[in-house]
PQR file with spaces between the fields and no chain letter, atoms N, CA, C, O and H, PARSE charges and radii, in Angstrom:
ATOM       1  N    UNK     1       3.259   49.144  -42.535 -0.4000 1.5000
ATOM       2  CA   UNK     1       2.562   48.730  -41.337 -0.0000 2.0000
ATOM       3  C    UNK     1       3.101   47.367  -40.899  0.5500 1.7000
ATOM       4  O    UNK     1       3.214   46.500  -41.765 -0.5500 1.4000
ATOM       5  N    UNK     2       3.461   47.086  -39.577 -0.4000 1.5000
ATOM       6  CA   UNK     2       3.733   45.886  -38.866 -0.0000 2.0000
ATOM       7  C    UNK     2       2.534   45.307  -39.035  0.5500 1.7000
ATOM       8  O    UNK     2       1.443   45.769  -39.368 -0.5500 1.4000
ATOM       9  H    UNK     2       3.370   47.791  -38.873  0.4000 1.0000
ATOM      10  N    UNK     3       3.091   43.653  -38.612 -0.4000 1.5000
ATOM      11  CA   UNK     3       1.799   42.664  -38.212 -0.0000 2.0000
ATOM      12  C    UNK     3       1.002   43.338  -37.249  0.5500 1.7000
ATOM      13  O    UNK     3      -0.120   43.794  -37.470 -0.5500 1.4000
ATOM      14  H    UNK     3       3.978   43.277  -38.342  0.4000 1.0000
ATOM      15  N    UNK     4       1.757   43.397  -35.931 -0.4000 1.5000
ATOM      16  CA   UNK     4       0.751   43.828  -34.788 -0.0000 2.0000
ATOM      17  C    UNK     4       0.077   45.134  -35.411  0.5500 1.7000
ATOM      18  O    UNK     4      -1.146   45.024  -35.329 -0.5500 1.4000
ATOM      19  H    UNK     4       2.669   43.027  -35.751  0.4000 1.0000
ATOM      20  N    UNK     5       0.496   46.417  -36.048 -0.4000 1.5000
ATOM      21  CA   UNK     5      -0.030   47.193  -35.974 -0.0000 2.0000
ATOM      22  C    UNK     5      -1.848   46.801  -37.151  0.5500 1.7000
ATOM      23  O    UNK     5      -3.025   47.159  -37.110 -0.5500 1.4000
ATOM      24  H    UNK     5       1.490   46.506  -36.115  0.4000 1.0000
ATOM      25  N    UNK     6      -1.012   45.934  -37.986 -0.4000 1.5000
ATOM      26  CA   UNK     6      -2.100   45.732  -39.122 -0.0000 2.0000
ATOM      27  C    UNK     6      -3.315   44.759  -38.089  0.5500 1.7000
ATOM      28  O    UNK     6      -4.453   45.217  -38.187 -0.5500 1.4000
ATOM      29  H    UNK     6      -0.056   45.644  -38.019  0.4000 1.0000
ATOM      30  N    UNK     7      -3.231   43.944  -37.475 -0.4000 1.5000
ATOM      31  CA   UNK     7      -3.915   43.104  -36.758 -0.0000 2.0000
ATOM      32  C    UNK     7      -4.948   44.157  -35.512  0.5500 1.7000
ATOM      33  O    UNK     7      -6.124   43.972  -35.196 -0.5500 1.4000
ATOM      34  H    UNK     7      -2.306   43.572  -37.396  0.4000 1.0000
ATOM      35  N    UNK     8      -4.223   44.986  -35.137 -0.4000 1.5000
ATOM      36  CA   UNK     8      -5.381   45.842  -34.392 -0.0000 2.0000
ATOM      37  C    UNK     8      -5.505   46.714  -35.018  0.5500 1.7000
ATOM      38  O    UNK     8      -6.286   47.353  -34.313 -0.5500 1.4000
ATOM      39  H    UNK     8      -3.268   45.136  -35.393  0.4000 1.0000
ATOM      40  N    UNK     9      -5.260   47.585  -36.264 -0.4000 1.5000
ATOM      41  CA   UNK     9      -6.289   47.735  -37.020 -0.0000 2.0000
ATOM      42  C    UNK     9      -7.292   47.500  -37.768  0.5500 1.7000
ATOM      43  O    UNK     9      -8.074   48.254  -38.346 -0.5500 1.4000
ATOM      44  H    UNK     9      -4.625   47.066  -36.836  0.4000 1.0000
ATOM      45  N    UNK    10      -7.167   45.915  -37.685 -0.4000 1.5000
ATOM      46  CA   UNK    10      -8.641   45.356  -38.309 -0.0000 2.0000
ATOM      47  C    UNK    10      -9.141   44.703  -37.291  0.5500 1.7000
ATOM      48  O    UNK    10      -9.857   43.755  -37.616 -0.5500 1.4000
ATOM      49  H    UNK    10      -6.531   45.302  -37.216  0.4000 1.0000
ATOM      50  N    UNK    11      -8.985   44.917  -35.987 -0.4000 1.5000
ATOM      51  CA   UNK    11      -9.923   44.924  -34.782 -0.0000 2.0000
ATOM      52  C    UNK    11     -10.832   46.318  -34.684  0.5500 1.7000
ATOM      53  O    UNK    11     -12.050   46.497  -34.687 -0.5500 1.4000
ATOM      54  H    UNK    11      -8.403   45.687  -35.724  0.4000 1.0000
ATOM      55  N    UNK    12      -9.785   47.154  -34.604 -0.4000 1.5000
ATOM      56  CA   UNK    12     -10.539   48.209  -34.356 -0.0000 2.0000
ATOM      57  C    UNK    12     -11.553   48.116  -35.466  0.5500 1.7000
ATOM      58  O    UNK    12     -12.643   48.219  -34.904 -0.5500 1.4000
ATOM      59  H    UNK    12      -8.796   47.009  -34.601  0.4000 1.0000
ATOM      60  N    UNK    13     -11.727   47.980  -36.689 -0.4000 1.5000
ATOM      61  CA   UNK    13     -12.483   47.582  -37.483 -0.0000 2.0000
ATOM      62  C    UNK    13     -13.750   46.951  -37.142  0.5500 1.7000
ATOM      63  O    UNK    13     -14.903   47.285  -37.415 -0.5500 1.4000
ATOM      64  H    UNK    13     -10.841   47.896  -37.145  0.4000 1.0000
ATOM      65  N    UNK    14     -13.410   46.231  -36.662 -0.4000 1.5000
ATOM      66  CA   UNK    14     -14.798   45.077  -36.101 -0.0000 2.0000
ATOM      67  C    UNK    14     -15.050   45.836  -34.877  0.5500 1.7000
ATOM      68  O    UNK    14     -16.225   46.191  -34.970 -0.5500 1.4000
ATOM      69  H    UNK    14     -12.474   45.959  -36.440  0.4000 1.0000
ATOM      70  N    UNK    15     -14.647   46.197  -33.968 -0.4000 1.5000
ATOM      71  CA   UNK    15     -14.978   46.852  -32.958 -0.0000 2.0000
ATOM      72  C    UNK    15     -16.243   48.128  -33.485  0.5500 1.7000
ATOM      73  O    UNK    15     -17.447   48.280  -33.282 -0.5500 1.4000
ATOM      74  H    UNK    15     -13.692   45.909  -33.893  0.4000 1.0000
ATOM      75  N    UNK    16     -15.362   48.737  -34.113 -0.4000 1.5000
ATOM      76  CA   UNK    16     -16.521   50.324  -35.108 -0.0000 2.0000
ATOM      77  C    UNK    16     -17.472   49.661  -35.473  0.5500 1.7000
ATOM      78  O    UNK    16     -18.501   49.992  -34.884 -0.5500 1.4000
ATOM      79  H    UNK    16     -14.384   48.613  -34.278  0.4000 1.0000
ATOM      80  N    UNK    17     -17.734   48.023  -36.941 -0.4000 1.5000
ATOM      81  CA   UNK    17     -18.392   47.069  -37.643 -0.0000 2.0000
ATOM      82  C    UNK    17     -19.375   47.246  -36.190  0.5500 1.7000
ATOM      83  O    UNK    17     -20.506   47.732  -36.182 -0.5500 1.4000
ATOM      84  H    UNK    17     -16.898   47.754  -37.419  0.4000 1.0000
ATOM      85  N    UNK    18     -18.743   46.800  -35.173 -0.4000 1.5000
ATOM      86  CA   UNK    18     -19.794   45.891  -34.084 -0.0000 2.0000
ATOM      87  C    UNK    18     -20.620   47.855  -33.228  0.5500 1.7000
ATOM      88  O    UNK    18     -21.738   48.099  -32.775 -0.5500 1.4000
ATOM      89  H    UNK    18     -17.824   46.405  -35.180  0.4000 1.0000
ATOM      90  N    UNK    19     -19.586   48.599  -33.363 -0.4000 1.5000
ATOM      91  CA   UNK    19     -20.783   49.922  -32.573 -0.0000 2.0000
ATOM      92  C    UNK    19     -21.993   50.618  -33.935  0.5500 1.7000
ATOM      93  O    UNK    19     -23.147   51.036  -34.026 -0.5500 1.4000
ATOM      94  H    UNK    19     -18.678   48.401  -33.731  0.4000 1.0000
ATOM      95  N    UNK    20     -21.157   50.450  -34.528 -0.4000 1.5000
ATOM      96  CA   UNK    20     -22.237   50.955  -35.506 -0.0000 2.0000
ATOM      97  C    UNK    20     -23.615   50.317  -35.909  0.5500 1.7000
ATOM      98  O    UNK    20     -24.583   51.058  -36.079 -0.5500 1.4000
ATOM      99  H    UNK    20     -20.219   50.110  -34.454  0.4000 1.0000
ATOM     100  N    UNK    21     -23.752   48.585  -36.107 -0.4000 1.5000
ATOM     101  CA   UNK    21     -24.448   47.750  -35.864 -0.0000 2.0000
ATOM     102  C    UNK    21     -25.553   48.238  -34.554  0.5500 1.7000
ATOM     103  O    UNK    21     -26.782   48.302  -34.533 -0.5500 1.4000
ATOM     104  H    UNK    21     -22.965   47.983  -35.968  0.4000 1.0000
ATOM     105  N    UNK    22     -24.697   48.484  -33.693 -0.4000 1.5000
ATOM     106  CA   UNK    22     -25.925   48.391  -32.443 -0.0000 2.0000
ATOM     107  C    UNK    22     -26.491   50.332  -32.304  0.5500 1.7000
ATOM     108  O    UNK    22     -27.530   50.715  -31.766 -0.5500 1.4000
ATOM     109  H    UNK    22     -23.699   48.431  -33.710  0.4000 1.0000
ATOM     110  N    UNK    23     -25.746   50.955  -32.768 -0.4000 1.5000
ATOM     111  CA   UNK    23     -26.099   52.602  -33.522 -0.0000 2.0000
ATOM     112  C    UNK    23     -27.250   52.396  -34.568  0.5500 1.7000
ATOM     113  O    UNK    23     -28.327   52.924  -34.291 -0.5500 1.4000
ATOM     114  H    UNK    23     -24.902   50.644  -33.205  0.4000 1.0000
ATOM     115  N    UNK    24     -27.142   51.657  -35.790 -0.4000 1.5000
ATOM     116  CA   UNK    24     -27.966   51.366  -36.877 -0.0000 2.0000
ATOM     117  C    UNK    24     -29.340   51.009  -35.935  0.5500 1.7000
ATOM     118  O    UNK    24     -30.427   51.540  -36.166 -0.5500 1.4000
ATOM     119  H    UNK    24     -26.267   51.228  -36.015  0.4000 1.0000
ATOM     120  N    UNK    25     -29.114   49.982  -34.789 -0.4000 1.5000
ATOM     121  CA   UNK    25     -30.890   49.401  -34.480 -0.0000 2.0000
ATOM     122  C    UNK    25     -31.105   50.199  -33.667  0.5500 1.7000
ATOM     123  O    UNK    25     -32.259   49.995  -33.290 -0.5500 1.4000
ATOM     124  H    UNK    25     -28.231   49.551  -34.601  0.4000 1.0000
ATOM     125  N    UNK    26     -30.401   51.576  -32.784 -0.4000 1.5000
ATOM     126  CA   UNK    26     -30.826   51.977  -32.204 -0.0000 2.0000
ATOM     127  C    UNK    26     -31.792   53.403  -32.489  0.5500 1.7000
ATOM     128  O    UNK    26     -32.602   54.060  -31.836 -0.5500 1.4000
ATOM     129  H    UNK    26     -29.464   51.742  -33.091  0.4000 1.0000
ATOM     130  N    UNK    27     -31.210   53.453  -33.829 -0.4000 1.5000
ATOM     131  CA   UNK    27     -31.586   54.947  -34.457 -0.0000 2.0000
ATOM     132  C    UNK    27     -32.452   54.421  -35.672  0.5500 1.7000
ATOM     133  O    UNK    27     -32.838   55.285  -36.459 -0.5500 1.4000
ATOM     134  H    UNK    27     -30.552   52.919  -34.360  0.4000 1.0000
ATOM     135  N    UNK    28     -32.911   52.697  -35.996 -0.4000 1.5000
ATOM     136  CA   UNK    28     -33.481   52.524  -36.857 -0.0000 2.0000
ATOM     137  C    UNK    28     -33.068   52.687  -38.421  0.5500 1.7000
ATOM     138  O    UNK    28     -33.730   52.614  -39.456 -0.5500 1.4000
ATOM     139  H    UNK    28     -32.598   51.995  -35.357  0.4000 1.0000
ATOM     140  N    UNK    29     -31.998   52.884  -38.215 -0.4000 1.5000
ATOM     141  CA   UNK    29     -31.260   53.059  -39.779 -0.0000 2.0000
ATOM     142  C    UNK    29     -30.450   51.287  -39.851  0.5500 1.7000
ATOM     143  O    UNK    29     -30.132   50.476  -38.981 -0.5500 1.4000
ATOM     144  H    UNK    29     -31.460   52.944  -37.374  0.4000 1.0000
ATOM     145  N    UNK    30     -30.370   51.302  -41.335 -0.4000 1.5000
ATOM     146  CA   UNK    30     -29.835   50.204  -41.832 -0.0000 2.0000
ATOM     147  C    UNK    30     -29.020   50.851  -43.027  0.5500 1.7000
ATOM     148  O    UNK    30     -29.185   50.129  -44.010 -0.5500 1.4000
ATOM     149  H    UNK    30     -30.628   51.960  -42.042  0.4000 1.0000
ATOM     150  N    UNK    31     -28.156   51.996  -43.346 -0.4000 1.5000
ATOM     151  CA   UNK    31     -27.586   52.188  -44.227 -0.0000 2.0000
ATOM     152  C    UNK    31     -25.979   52.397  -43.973  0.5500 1.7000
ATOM     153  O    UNK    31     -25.268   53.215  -44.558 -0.5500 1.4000
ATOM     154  H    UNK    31     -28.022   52.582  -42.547  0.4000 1.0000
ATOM     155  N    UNK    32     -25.588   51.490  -42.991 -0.4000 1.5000
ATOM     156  CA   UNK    32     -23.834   51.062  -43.087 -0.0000 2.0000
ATOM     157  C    UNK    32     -23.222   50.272  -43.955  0.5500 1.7000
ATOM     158  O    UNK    32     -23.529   49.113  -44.234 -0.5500 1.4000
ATOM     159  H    UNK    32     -26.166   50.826  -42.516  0.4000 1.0000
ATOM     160  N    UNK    33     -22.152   51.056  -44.480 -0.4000 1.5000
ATOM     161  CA   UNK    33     -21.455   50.386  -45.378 -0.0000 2.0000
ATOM     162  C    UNK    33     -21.101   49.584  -45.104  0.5500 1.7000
ATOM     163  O    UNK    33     -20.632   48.987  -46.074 -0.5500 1.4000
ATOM     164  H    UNK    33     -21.903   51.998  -44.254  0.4000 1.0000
ATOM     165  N    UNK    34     -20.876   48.462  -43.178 -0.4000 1.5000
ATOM     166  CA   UNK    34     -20.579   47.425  -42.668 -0.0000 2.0000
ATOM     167  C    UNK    34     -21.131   46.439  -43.237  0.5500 1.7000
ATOM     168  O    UNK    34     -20.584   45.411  -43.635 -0.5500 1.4000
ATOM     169  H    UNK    34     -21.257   48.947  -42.390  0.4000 1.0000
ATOM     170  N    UNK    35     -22.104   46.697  -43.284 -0.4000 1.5000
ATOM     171  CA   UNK    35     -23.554   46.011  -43.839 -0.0000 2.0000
ATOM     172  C    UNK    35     -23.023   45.331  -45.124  0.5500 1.7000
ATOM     173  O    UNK    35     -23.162   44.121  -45.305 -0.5500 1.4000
ATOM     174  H    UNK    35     -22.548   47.533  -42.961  0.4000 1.0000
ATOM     175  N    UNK    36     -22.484   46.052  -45.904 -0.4000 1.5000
ATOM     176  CA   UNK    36     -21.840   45.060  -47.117 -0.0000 2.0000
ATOM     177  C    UNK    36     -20.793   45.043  -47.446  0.5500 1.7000
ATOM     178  O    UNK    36     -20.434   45.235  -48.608 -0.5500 1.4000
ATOM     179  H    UNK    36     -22.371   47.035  -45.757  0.4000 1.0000
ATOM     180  N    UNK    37     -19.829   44.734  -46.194 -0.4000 1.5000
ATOM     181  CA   UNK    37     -18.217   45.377  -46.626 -0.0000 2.0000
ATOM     182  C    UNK    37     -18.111   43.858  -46.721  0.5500 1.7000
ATOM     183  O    UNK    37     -18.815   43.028  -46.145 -0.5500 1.4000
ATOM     184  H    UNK    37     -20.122   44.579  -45.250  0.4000 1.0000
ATOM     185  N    UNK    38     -16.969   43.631  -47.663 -0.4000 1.5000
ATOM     186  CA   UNK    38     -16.862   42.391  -48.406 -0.0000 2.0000
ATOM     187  C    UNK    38     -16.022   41.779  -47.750  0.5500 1.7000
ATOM     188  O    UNK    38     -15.311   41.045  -48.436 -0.5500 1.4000
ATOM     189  H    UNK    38     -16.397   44.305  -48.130  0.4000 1.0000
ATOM     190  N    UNK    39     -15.748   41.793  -46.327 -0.4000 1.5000
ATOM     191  CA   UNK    39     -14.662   40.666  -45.268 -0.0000 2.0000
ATOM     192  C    UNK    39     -15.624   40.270  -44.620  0.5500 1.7000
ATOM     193  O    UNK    39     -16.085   41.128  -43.867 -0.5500 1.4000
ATOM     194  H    UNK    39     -16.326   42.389  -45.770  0.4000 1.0000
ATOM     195  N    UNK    40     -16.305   38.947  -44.605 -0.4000 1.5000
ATOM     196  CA   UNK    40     -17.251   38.095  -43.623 -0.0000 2.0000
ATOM     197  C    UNK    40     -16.686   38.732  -42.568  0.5500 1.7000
ATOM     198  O    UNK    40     -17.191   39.853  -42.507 -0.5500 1.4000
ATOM     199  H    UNK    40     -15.931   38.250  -45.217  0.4000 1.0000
ATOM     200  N    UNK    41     -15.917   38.578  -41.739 -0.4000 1.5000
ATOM     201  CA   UNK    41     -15.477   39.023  -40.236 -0.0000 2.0000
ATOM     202  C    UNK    41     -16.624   40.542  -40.222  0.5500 1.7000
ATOM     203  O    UNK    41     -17.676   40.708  -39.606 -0.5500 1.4000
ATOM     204  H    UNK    41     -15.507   37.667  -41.788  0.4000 1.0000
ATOM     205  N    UNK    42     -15.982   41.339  -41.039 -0.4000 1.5000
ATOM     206  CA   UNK    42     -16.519   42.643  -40.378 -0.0000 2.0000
ATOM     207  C    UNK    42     -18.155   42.415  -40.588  0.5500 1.7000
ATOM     208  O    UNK    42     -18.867   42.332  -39.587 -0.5500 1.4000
ATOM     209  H    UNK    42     -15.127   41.204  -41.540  0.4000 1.0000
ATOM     210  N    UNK    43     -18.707   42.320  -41.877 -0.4000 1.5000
ATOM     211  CA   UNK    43     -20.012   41.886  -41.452 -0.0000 2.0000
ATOM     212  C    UNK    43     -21.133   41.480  -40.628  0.5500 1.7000
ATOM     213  O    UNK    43     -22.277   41.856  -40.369 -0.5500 1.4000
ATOM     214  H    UNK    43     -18.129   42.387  -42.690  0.4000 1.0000
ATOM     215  N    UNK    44     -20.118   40.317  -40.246 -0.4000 1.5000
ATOM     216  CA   UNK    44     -20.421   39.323  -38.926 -0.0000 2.0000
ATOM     217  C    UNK    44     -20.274   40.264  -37.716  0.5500 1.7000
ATOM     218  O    UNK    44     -20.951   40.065  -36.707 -0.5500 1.4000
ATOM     219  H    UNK    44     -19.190   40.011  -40.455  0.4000 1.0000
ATOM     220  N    UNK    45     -19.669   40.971  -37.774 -0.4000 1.5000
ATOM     221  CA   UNK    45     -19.183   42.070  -36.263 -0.0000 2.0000
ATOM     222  C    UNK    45     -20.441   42.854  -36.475  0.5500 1.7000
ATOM     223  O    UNK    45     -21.366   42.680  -35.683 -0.5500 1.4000
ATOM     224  H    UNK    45     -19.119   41.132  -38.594  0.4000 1.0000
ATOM     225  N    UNK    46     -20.572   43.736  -37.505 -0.4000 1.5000
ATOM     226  CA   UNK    46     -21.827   44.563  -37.545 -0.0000 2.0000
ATOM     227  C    UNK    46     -23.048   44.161  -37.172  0.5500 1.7000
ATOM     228  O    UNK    46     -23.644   44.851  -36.344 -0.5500 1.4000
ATOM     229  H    UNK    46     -19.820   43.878  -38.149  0.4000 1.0000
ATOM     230  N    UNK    47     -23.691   42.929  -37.719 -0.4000 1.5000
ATOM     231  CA   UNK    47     -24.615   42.073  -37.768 -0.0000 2.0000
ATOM     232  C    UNK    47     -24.573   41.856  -36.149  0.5500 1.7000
ATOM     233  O    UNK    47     -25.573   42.312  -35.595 -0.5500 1.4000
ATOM     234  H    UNK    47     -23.207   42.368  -38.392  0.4000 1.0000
ATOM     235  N    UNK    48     -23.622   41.255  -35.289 -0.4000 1.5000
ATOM     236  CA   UNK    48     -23.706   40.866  -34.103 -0.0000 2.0000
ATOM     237  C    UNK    48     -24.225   42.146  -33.421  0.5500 1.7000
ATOM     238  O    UNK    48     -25.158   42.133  -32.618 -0.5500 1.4000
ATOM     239  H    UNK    48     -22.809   40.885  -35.739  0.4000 1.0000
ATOM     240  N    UNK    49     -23.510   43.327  -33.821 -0.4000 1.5000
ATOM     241  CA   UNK    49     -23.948   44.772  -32.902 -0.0000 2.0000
ATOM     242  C    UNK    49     -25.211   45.144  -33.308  0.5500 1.7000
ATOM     243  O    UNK    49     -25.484   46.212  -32.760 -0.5500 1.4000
ATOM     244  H    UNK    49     -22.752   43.338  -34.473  0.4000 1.0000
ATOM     245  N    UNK    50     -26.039   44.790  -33.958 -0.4000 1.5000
ATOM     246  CA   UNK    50     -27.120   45.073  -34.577 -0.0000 2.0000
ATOM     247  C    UNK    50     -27.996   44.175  -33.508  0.5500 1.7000
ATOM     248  O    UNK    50     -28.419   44.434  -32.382 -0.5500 1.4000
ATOM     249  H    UNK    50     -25.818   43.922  -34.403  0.4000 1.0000
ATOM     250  N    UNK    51     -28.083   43.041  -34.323 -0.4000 1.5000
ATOM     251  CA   UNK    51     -28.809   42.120  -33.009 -0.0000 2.0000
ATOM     252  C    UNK    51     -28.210   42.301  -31.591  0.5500 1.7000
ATOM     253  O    UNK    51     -29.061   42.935  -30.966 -0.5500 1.4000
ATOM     254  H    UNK    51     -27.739   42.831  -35.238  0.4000 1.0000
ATOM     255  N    UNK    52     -27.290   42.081  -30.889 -0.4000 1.5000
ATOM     256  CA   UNK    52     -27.411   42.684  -30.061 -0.0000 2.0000
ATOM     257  C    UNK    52     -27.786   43.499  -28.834  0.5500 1.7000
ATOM     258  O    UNK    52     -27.702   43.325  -27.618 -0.5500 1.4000
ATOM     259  H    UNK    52     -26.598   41.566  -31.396  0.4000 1.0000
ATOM     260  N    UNK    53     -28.283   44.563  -29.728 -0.4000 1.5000
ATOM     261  CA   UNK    53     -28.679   45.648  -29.399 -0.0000 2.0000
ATOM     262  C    UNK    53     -30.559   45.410  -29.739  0.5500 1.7000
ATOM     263  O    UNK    53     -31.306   45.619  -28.783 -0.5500 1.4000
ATOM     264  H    UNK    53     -28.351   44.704  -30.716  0.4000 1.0000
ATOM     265  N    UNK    54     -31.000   45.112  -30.687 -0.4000 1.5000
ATOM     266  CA   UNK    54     -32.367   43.864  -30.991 -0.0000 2.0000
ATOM     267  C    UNK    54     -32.476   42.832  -29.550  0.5500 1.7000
ATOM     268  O    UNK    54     -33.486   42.751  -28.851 -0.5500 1.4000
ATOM     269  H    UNK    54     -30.393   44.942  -31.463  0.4000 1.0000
ATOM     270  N    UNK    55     -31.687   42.377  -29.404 -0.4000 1.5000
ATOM     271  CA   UNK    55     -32.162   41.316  -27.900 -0.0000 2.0000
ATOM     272  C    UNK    55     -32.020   42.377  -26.868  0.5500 1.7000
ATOM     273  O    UNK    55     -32.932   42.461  -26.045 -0.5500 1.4000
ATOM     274  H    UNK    55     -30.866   42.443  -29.971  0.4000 1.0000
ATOM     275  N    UNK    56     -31.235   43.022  -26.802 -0.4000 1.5000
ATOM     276  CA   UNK    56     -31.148   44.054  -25.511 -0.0000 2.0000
ATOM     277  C    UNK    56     -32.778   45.006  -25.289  0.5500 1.7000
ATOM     278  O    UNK    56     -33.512   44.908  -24.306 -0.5500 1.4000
ATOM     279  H    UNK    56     -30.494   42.954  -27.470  0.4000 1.0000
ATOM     280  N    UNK    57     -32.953   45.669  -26.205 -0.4000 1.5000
ATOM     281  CA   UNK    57     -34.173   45.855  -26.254 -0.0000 2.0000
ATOM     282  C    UNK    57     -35.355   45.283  -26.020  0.5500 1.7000
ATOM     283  O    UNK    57     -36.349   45.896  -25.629 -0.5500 1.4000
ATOM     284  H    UNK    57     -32.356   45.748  -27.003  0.4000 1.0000
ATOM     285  N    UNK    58     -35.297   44.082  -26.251 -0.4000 1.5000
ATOM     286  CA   UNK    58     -36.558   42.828  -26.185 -0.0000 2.0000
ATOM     287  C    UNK    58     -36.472   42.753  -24.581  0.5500 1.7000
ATOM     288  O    UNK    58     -37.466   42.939  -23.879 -0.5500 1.4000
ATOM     289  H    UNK    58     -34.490   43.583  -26.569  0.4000 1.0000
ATOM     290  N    UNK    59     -35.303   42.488  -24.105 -0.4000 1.5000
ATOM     291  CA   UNK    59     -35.231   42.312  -22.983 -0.0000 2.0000
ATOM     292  C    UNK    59     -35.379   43.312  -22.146  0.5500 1.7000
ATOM     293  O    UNK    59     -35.179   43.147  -20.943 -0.5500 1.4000
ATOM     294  H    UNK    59     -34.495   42.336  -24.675  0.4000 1.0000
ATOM     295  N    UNK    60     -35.724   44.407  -22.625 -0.4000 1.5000
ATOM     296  CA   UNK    60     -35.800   45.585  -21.823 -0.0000 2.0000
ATOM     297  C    UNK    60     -37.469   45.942  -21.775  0.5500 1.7000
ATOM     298  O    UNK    60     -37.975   46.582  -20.853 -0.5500 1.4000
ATOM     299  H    UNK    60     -35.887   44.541  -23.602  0.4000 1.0000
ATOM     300  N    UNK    61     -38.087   45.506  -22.729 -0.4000 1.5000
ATOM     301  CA   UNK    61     -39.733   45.392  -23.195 -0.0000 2.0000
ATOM     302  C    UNK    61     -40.332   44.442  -22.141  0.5500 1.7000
ATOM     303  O    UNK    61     -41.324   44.639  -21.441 -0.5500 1.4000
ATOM     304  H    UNK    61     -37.676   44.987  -23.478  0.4000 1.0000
ATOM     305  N    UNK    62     -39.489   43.329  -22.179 -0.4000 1.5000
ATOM     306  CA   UNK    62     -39.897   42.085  -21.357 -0.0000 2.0000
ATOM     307  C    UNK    62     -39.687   42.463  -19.406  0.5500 1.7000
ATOM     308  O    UNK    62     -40.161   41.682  -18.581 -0.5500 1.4000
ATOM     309  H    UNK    62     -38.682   43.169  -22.748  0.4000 1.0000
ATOM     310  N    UNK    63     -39.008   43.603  -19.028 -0.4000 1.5000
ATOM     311  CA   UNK    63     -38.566   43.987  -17.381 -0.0000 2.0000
ATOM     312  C    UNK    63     -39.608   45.165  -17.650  0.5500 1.7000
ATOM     313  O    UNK    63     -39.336   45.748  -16.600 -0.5500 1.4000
ATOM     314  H    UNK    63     -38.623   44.237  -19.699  0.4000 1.0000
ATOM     315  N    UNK    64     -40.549   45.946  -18.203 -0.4000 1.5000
ATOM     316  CA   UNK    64     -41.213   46.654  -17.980 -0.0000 2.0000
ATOM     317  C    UNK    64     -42.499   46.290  -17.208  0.5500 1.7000
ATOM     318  O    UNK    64     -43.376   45.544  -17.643 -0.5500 1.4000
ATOM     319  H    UNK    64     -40.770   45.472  -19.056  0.4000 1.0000
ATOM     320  N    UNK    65     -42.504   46.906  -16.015 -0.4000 1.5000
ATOM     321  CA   UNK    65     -43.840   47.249  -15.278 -0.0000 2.0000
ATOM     322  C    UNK    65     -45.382   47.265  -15.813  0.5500 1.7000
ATOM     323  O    UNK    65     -46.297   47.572  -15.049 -0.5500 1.4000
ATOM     324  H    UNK    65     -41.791   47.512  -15.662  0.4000 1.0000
């Protein structure tokens, strides 16, 4: 694997880390392996798609009629 190719594959990484995160709060599950994959980055990506998707909601509670 090249640099470039290795470098956007561990985007795409965080990218999946960060949909699955906001999948997990949307379906109420917390059992991604993101959740404890041992590279702070991807973590941090999951965690962000999680909350996220937690403020998006709040804010969607908060525009209701």
């Amino acid at each position: 694997m090249t640099g470039k190719a290795t470098l956007e594959a561990y985007e795409q990484m965080l990218a999946n880390a960060y949909d699955v995160g906001r999948a997990d709060y949307l379906t109420g599950t917390r059992h991604s392996w993101y959740e404890f994959h041992p590279e702070l980055d991807v973590r941090q990506a999951y965690l962000r798609g999680y909350n996220d998707a937690k403020a998006c909601g709040r804010r969607h509670e908060l525009t209701k009629p």
